[in-house]
C-alpha positions as CSV (number, residue, x, y, z in Angstrom):
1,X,33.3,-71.4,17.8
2,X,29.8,-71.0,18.8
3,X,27.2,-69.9,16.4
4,X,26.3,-66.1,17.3
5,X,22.3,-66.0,18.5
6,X,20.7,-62.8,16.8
7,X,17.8,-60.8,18.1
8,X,15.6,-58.2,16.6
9,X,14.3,-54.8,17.6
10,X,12.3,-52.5,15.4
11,X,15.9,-49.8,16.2
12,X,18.8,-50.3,18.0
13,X,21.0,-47.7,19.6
14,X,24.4,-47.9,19.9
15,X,25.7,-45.9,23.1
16,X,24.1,-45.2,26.5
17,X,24.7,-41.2,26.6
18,X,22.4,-38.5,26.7
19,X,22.1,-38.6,22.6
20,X,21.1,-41.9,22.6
21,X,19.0,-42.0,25.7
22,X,17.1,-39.1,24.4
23,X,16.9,-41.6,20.9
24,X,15.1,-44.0,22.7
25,X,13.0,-41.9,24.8
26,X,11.3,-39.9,22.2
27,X,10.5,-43.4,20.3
28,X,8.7,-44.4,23.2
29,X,6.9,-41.3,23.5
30,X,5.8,-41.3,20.1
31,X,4.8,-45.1,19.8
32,X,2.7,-44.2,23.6
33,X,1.0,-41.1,21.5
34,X,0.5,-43.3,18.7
35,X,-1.0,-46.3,20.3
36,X,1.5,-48.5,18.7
37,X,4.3,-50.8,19.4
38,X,8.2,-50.0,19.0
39,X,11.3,-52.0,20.1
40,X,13.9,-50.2,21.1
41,X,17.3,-51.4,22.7
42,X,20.3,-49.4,24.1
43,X,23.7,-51.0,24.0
44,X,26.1,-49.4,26.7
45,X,29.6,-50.5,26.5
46,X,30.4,-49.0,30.3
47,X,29.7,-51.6,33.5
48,X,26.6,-49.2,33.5
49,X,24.9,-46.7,32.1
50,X,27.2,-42.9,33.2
51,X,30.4,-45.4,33.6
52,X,31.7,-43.7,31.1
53,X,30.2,-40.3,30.1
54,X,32.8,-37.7,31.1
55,X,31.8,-33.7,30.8
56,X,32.6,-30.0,32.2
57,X,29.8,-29.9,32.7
58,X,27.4,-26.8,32.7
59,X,24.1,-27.9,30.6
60,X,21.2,-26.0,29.1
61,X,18.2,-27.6,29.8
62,X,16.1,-26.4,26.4
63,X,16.5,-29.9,25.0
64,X,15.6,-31.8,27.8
65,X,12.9,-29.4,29.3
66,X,11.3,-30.7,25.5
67,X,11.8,-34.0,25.6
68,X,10.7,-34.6,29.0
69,X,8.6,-31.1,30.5
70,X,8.4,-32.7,33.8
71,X,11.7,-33.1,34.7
72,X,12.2,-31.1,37.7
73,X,9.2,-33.1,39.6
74,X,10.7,-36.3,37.9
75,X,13.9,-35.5,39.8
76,X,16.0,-35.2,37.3
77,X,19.8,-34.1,39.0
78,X,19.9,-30.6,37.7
79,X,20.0,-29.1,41.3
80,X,23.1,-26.7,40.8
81,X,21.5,-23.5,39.1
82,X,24.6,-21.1,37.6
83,X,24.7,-18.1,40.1
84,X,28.1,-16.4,38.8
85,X,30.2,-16.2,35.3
86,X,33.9,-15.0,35.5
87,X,36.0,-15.3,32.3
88,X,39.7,-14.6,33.0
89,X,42.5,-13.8,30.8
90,X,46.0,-15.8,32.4
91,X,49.2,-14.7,32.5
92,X,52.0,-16.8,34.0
93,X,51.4,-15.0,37.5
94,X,48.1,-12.6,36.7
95,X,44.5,-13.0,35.7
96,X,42.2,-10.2,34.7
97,X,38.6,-11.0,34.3
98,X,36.3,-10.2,31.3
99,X,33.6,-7.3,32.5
100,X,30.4,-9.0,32.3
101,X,29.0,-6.8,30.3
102,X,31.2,-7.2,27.5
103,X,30.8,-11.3,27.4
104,X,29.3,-13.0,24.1
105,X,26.1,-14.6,25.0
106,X,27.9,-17.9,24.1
107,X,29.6,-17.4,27.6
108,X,26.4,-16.5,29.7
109,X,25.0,-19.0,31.5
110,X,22.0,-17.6,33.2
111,X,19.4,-20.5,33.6
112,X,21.9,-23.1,33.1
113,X,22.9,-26.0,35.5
114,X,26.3,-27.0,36.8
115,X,25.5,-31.2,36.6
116,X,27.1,-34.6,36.7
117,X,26.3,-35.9,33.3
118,X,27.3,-39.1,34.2
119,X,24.3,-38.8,36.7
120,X,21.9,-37.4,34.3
121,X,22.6,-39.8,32.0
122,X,21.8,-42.7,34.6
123,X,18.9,-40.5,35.3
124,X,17.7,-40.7,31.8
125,X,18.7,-44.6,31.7
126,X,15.4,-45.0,34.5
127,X,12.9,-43.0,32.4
128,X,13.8,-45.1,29.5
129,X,13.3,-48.7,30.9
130,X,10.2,-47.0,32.5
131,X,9.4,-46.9,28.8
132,X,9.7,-50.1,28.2
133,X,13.7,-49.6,26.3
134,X,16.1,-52.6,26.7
135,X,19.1,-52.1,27.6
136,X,22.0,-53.4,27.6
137,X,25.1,-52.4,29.7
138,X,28.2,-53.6,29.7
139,X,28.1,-54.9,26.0
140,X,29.8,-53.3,23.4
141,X,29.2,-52.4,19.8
142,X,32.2,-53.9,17.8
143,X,31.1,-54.9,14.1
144,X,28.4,-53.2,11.5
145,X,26.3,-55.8,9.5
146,X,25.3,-54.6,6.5
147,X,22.8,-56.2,4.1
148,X,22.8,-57.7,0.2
149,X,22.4,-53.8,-0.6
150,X,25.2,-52.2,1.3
151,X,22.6,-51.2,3.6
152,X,23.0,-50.8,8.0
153,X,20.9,-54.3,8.9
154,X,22.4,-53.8,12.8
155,X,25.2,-54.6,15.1
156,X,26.9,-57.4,16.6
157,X,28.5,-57.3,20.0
158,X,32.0,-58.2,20.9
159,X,33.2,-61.4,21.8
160,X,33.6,-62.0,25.0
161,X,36.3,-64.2,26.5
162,X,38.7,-63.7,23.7
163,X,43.0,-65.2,25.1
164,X,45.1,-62.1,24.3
165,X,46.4,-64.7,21.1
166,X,43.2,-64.1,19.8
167,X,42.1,-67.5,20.5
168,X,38.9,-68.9,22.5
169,X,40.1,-69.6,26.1
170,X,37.3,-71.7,28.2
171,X,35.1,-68.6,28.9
172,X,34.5,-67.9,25.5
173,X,31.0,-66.4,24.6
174,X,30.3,-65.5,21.1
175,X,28.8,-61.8,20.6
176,X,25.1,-61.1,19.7
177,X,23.2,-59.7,16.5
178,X,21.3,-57.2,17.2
179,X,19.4,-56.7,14.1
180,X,16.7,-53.5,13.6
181,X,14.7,-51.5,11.0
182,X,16.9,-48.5,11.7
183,X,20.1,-48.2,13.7
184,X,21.3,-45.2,15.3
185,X,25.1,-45.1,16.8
186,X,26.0,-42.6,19.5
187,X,28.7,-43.6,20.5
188,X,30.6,-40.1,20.8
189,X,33.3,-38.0,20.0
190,X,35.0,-40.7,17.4
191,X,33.1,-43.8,17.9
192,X,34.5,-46.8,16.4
193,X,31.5,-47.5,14.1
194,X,31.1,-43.9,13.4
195,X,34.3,-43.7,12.0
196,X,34.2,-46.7,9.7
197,X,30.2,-45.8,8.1
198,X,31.7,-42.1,7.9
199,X,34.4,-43.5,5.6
200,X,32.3,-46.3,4.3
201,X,29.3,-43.8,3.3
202,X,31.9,-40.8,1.9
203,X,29.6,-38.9,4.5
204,X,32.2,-36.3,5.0
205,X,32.6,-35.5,1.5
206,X,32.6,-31.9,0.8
207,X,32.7,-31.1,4.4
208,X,35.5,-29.6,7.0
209,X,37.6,-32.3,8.6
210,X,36.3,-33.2,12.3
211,X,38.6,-30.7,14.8
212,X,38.7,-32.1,18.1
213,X,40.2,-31.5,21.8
214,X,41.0,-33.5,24.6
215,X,39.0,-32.4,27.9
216,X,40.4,-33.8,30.9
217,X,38.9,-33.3,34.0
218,X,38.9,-33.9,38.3
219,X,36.1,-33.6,40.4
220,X,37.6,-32.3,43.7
221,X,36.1,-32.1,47.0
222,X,37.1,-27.9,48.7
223,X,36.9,-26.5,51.9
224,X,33.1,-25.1,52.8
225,X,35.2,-21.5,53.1
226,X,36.2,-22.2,49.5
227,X,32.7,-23.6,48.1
228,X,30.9,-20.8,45.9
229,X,27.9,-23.0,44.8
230,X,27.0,-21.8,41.1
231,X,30.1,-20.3,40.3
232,X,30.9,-21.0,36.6
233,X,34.6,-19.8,36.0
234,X,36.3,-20.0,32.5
235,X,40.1,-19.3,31.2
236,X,42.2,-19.1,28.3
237,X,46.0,-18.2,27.9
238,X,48.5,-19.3,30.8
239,X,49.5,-21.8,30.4
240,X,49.2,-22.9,27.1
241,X,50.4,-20.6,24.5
242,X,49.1,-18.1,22.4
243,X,48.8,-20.4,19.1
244,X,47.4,-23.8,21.4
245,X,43.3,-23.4,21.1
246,X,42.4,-24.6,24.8
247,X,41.1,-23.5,27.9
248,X,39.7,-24.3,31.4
249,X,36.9,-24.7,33.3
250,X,36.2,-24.5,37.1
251,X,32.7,-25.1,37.8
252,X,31.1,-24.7,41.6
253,X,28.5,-27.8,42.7
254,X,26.6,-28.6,45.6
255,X,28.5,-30.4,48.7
256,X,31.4,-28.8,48.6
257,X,32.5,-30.0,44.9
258,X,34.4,-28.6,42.5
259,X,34.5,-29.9,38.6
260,X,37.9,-28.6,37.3
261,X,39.4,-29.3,33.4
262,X,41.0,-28.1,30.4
263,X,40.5,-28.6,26.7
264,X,43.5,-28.6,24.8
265,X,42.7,-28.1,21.2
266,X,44.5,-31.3,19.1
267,X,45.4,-29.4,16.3
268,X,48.3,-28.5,18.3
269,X,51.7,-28.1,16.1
270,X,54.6,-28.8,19.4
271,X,55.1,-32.6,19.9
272,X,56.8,-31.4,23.0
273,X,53.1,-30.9,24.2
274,X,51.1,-32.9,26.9
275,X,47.6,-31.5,27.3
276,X,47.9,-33.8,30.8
277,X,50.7,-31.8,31.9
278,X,48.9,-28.5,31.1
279,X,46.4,-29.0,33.1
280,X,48.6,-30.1,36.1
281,X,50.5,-26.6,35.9
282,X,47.1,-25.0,35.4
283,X,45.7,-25.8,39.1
284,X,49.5,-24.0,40.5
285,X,48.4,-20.8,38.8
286,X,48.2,-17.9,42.1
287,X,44.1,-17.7,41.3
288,X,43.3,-21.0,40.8
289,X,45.7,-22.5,43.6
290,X,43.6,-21.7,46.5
291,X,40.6,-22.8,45.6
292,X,41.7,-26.4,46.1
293,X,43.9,-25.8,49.6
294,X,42.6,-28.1,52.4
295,X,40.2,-29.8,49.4
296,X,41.0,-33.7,48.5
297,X,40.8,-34.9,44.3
298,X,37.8,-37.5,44.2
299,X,38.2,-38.7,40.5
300,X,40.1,-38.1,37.2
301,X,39.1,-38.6,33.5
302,X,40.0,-37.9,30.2
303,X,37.8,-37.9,26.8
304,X,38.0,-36.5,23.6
305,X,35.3,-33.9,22.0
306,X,34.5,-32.5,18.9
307,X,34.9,-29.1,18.3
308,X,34.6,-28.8,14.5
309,X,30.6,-27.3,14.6
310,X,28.1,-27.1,12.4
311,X,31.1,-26.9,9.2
312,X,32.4,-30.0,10.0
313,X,28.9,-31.6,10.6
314,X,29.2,-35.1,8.3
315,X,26.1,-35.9,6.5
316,X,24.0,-37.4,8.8
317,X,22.1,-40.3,7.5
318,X,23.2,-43.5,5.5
319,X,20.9,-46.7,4.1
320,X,19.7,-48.2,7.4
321,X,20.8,-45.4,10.4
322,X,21.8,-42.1,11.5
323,X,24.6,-40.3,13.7
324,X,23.4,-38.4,16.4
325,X,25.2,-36.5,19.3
326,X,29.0,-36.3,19.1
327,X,29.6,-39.1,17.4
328,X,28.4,-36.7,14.5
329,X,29.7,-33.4,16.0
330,X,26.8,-31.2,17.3
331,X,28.9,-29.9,20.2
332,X,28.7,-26.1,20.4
333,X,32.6,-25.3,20.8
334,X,31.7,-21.2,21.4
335,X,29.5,-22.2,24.4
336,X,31.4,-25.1,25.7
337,X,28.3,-27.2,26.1
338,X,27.3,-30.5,23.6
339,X,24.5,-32.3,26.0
340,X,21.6,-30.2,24.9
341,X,22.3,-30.3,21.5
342,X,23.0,-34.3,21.9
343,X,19.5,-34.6,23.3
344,X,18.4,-32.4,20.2
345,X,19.9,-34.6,17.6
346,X,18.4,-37.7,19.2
347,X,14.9,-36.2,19.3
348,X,14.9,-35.3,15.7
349,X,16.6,-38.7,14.4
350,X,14.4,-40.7,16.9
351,X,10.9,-38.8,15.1
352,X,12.2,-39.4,11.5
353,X,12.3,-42.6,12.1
354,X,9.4,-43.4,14.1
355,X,7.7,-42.1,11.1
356,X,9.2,-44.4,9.1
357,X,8.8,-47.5,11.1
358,X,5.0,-46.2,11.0
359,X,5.1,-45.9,7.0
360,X,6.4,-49.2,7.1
361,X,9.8,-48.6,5.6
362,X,12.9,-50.1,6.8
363,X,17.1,-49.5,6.5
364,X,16.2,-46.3,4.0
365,X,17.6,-43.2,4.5
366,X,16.0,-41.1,7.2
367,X,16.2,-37.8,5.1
368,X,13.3,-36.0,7.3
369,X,16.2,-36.0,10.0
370,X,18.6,-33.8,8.4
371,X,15.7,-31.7,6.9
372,X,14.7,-30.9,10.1
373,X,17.6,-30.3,11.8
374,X,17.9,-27.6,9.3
375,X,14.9,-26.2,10.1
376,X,15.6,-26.3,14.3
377,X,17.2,-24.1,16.3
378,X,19.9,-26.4,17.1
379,X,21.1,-25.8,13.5
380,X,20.0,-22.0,14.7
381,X,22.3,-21.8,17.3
382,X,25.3,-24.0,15.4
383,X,25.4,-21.8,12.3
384,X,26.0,-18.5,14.5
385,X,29.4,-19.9,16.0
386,X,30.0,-21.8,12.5
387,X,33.7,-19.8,12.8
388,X,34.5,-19.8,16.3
389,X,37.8,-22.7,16.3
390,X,38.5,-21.5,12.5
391,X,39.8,-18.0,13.9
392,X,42.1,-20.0,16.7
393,X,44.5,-21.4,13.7
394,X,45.2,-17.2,13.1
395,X,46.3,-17.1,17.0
396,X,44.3,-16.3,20.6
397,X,44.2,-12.6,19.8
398,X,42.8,-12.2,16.4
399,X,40.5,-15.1,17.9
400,X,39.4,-13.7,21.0
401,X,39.0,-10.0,19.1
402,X,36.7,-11.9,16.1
403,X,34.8,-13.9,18.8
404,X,34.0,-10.8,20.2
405,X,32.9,-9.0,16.7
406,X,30.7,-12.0,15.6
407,X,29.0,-13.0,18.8
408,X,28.5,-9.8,20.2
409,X,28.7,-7.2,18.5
410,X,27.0,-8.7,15.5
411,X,24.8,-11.6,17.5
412,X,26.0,-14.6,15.3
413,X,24.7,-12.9,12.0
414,X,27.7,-13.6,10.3
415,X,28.0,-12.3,6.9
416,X,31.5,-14.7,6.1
417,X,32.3,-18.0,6.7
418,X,35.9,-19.7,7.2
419,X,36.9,-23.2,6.4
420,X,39.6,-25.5,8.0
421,X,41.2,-27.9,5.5
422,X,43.9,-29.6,7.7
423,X,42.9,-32.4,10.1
424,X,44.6,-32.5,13.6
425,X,47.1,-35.3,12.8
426,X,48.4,-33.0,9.9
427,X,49.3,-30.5,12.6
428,X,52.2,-31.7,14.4
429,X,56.0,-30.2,13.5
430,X,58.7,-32.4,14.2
431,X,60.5,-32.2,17.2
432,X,63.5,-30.9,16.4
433,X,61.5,-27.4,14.6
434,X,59.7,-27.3,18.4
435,X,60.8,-26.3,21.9
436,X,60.9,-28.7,24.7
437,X,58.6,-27.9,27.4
438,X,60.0,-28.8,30.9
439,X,57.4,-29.6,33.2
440,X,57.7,-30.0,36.6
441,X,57.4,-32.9,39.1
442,X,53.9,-33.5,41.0
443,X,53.9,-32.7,44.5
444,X,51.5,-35.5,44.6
445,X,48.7,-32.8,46.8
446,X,47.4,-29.9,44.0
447,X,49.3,-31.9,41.0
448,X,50.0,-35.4,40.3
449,X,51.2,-38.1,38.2
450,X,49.1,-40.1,35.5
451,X,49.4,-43.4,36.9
452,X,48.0,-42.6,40.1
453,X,45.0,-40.2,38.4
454,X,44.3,-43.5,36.5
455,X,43.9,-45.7,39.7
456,X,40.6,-42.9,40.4
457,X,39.5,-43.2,37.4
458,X,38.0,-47.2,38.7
459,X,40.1,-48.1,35.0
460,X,40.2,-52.0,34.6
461,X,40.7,-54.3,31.9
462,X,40.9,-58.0,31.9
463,X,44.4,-58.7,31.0
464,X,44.3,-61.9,28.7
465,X,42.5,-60.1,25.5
466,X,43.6,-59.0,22.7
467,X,45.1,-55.5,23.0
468,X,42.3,-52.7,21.9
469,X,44.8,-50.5,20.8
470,X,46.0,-51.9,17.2
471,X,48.9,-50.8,15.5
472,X,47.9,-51.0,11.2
473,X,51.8,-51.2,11.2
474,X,53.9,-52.2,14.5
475,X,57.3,-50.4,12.6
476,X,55.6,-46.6,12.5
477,X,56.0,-45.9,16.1
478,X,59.6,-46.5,15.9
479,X,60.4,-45.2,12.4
480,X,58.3,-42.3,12.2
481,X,57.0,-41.1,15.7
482,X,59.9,-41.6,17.8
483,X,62.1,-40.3,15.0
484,X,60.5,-37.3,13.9
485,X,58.1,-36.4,16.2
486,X,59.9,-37.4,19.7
487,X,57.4,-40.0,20.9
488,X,54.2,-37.5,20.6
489,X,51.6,-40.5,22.0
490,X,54.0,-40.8,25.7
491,X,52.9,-37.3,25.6
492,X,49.6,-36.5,24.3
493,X,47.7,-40.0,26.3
494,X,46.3,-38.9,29.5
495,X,46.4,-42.5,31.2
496,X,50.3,-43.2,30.3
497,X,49.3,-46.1,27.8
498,X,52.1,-45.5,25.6
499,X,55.7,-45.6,26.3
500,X,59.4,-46.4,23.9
501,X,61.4,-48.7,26.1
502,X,64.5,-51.0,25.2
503,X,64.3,-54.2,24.3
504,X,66.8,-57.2,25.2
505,X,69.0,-55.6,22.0
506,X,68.8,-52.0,23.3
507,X,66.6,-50.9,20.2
508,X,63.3,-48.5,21.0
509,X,60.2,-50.8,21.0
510,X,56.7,-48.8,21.6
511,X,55.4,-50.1,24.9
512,X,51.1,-50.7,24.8
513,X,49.8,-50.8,28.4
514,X,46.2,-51.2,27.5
515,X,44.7,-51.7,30.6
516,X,45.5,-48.0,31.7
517,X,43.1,-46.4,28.8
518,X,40.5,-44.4,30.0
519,X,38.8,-45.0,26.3
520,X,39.2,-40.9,25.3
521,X,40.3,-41.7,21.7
522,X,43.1,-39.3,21.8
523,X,45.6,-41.3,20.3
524,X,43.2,-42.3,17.7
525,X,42.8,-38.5,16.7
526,X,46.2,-37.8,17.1
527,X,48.7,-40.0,16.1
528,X,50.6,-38.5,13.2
529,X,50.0,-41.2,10.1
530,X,46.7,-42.6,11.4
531,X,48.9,-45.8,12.7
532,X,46.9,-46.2,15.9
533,X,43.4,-47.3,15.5
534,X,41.3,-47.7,18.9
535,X,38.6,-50.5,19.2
536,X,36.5,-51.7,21.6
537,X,37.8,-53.8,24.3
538,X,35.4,-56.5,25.7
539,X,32.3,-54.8,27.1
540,X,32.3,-53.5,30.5
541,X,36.1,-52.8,30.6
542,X,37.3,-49.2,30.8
543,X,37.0,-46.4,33.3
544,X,33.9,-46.4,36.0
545,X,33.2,-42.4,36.4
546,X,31.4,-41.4,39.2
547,X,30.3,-37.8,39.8
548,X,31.9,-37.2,36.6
């Protein structure tokens, strides 16, 4: 094999979102105010930068209006002001909406955009190579290089052109060092690197376990007699029930679009369960139905968040980097929004260690970042709805009545706090102790199937390549999932990756179609003894999300 060529930057960010955007933006800033030099590079594992950022979304714009002031004359795609919150309670054929008045603040949205984030993020892609920020789409983060100390020295990209034997075919091209000072990975909800320096590092220790849904989302295109522009609606109950944390969103853009989704909570105990599924039957429901009549489904994705908050918040730096974004967990669960406080996060990591680049220290710990972090009102805002998916595990009602009590009626000062010890793959029951949920058939106009939500997705992954989804142990699928727990990964994958088939014998083989993932992690998160392990596929491969 060919010798890997390495390259050096003064910090290197791993993930093209709006946390590490923001990263790289603020650097620049800061070496421009300075008058000095600092490298920066952005490596994007989507075809391009957006390809594969996925959100609800409705975003606060306090973050960015500080890292970049001028954003509305910069043209920045927050054009969608929120006119209109409605919060509805479902029933199987009823809805009855929360009175305005008596919504939390975490669910007002006055002065908040309804957005594409993929867009933004492309947006914020442009003012960073106006800054002079490399980067690099369509190559993928796949190995940590640590130094003689145990210290983060960098990254090296995947190899590219890798036969599905794992052997060089003809197009082989080895992957890149990228080596740096400091080396900041936002890669999101679960990244791959994250994952292994939070294990590697102990930098959970003493903390929650991560808690984490699956959002899964379609942007639709509605009748003009159906388009309310600014109209921000969210739902819990029907049709998940009372002890499944989840909910929906319906959110209102310009031309005639309509962002629709649901979070389903996977910390849920029914193996039975498919959070795809869910959010099928959720669009038949008599007040969400019509909305969509005459209208035409433009895309589908899928993506895992973190919902854990500020308790489940691993410590953030390590010898040689930092997490930033949701790759660490800084999504506010209680106001369904994470891109502010991703922007946030990047700010504060990207000044700590401007400043020490400046002192001229290298692959330390940044520990001005978590100090002030603490001292922000990201950690402000985080620490007031500290409890909010802790009181789910106690059911929707005792949730929705403590909600109430701790975000409005006593404004996030919170005199208790309550801790989650179980992490969602603990969660599931077997099969048998559950009730089988019978869902039915798409009608292939308001609901359909996976495969063909997929196709819109623009999902595609060269077929000879090692498979991304690795089994630790090829006989737990078999043994344990399809034995216990009924198959829970045909059910709980939004892209119909996983499926038991018979083999030549007539004995149950797990079935991997890899080139369906949409790269959400679920399976990851969920699978019941931490079998499944998801890695990067070559770089460029996965979903290409537009609008989304």
């Amino acid at each position: 094999m060919s010798e890997r060529e390495s390259m050096e930057y003064d910090v290197v960010v791993v993930g093209g979102g709006p946390a590490g955007l923001a990263t790289a933006i603020r650097l620049k800033q800061l070496a421009a105010e300075k008058g000095q030099e600092v490298s920066v590079c952005v490596l994007e594992k989507g075809a391009e930068i957006g390809a594969h950022i996925l959100s609800g979304a409705v975003m606060d714009p306090q973050a960015l209006t500080e890292l970049l002031p001028d954003w509305k004359s910069q043209g920045a795609p927050l054009d969608t002001p929120v006119t209109e919150d409605k919060f509805l309670f479902l029933t199987k054929t009823g809805s009855k909406r929360t009175p305005e008045w008596s919504l939390p603040d975490c669910f007002k949205n006055h002065g908040n955009y309804i957005i594409s984030l993929g867009q933004v993020a492309r947006w914020l892609g442009e003012q960073a190579e106006a800054l002079g920020v490399d980067i690099f789409p369509g190559f993928a983060a796949a190995e940590l290089l640590y130094g003689e100390q145990g210290q983060v020295i960098g990254v090296a990209t995947g190899n590219m052109g890798v036969g599905r034997d794992g052997q060089p075919t003809e197009h082989f091209q080895p992957g890149m060092a990228l080596l740096a000072k400091y080396t900041v990975f936002a890669e999101g909800a679960r990244g791959q690197l994250g994952r292994e320096l939070i294990a590697r590092y102990k930098l959970d220790d003493g903390r929650d376990p991560q808690s984490y849904g699956i959002g899964i989302k379609e942007l639709w295109e509605v009748a003009p007699s159906r388009a309310k522009p600014g109209q921000v609606i969210h739902t819990a109950g029907w049709p998940l029930d009372s002890d499944t944390y989840g909910g929906s969103f319906l959110y209102h853009m310009k031309d005639n679009q309509v962002a629709v989704g649901m979070v389903v909570g996977l910390d849920y105990a029914n193996p039975w369960l498919s959070p795809f599924e869910e959010f099928q039957r959720y669009k038949t429901h008599p007040a969400i139905a019509p909305i969509f009549e005459g209208g035409k489904r433009l895309a589908y994705g899928a993506r895992a968040l973190t919902a854990g908050g500020l308790l489940s918040l691993p410590k953030l730096v390590f010898p040689g980097g930092a997490l930033v974004g949701c790759e660490a967990g800084f999504l506010n669960a209680s106001r369904i929004k994470g891109s502010h406080a991703a922007i946030k996060s990047g700010m504060l990591a990207a000044e700590a260690a401007f400043e020490a680049i400046a002192a001229g220290r290298q692959q330390d710990e940044l520990v001005a970042y978590p100090v002030s972090f603490e001292k922000s009102w990201l950690h402000t805002e985080l620490n007031k709805s500290r409890n909010f998916k802790q009181w789910f595990k106690k059911g929707r009602t005792v949730a929705t009545l403590m909600t109430g009590v701790e975000q409005w009626l006593l404004k996030g000062n919170i005199p208790w706090t309550i801790h989650r010890t179980r992490p969602d793959h603990e969660c599931l029951k077997p099969a048998a102790e559950c009730m089988q949920i019978d869902y039915p058939k798409p009608d292939g106009k308001l609901t359909f199937d996976r495969l063909s939500s997929v196709f819109i997705s623009n999902t595609n992954h060269e077929e000879n390549q090692p498979i991304h989804l690795t089994l630790k142990d090829s006989s737990v699928p078999v043994k344990l999932n399809l034995a216990t727990y009924a198959g829970p990964e045909s059910r709980y994958c939004p892209a119909g990756v996983y499926e038991y088939v018979k083999d030549e014998t007539g004995d149950d083989r797990l079935q991997i179609n890899a080139q369906n993932c949409v790269h959400c992690k679920t399976c990851d998160i969920k699978d019941p003894s931490q079998n499944i392990v998801w890695v990067a596929p070559q770089g460029g491969e996965g979903p290409v999300y537009t609008g989304m």
